[in-house]
N, C-alpha and C positions, 0 to 999 in steps of 0.2 A: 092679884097675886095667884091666886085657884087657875087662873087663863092660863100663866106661866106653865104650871106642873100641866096641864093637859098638853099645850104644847110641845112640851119637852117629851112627854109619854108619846106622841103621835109622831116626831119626828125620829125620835133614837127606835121607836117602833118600826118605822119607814125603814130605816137603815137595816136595822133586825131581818125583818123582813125580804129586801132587796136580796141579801144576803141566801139567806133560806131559799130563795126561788132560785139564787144560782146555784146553789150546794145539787137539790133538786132535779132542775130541769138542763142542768147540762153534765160534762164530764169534767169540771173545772175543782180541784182539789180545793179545799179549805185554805190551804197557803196561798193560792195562787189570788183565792178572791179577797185574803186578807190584805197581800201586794195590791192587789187592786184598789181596796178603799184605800192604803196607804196612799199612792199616788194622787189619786182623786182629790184627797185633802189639799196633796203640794200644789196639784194643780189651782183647785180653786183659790189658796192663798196667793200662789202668782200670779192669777189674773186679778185679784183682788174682788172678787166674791166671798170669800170666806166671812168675811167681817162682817157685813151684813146678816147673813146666816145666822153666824154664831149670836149676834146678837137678838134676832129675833127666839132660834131655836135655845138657845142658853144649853145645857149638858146634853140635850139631845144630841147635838152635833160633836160637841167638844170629847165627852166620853168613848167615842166607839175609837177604833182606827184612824177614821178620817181627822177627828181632834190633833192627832198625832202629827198624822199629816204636814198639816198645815202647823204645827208648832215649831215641826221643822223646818218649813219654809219661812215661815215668820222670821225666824233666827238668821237663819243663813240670808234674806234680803237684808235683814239690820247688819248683822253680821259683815255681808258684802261692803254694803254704804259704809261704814265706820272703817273696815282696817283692810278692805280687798280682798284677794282671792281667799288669802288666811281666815279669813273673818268667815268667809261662804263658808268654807270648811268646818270650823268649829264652832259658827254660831248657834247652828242646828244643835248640836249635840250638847253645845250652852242651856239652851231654853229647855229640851227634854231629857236633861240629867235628872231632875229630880223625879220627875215621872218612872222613871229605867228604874231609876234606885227602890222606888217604892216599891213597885213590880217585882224587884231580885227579891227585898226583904219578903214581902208577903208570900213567894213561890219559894224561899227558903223556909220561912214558917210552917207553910201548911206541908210540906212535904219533912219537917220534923216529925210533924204530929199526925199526919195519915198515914195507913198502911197502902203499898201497895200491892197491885196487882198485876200479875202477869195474863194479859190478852189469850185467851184459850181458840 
């Protein structure tokens, strides 16, 4: 069980990381590499890599972007196979509603209770 959390700490670390050396070492915007692991996720779920990953890395993987990812590709393949194009469409958005939603509520919360500030 102890293997699991080092694991997990070593690959969302990886990812952290990756991350950081592109922020870093090139001209590439924060959004642009956030796009990036998004993709990467869809991709690895459509070739069918993801699962293995995730199973080995457990929240390493699943928590960054890339989780996303691939939640959304997960859906939109189920999604596809059960009702067709429609199903592509809204599967995706099926499987990470509740994720979106957590996200609104907790960026609604903290921005009750922080002050902000204006960039100088």
């Amino acid at each position: 069980m102890f293997l699991d959390y080092v694991w997990v700490f070593i690959v969302g670390g990886a990812v952290c990381l990756i991350g950081q050396v592109l922020i870093n070492l090139t001209k590439m915007s924060a959004a642009r590499i956030l796009v990036i692991f998004l993709l990467l996720g869809v991709l690895l779920e459509a070739i069918g890599v993801f699962e293995p990953i995730k199973e080995f890395a457990k929240a390493g993987v699943t928590i960054p972007i890339i989780g996303f990812g691939g939640n959304l590709a997960k859906g939109a393949i189920e999604g596809a196979e059960s009702r067709g194009l429609i199903g592509a469409v809204t599967g995706g958005l099926q499987t990470a509603a509740a994720g979106v939603a957590g996200a609104i509520f907790v960026g609604f919360v903290v921005a009750v209770f922080a002050k902000s500030k204006t960039k100088k």
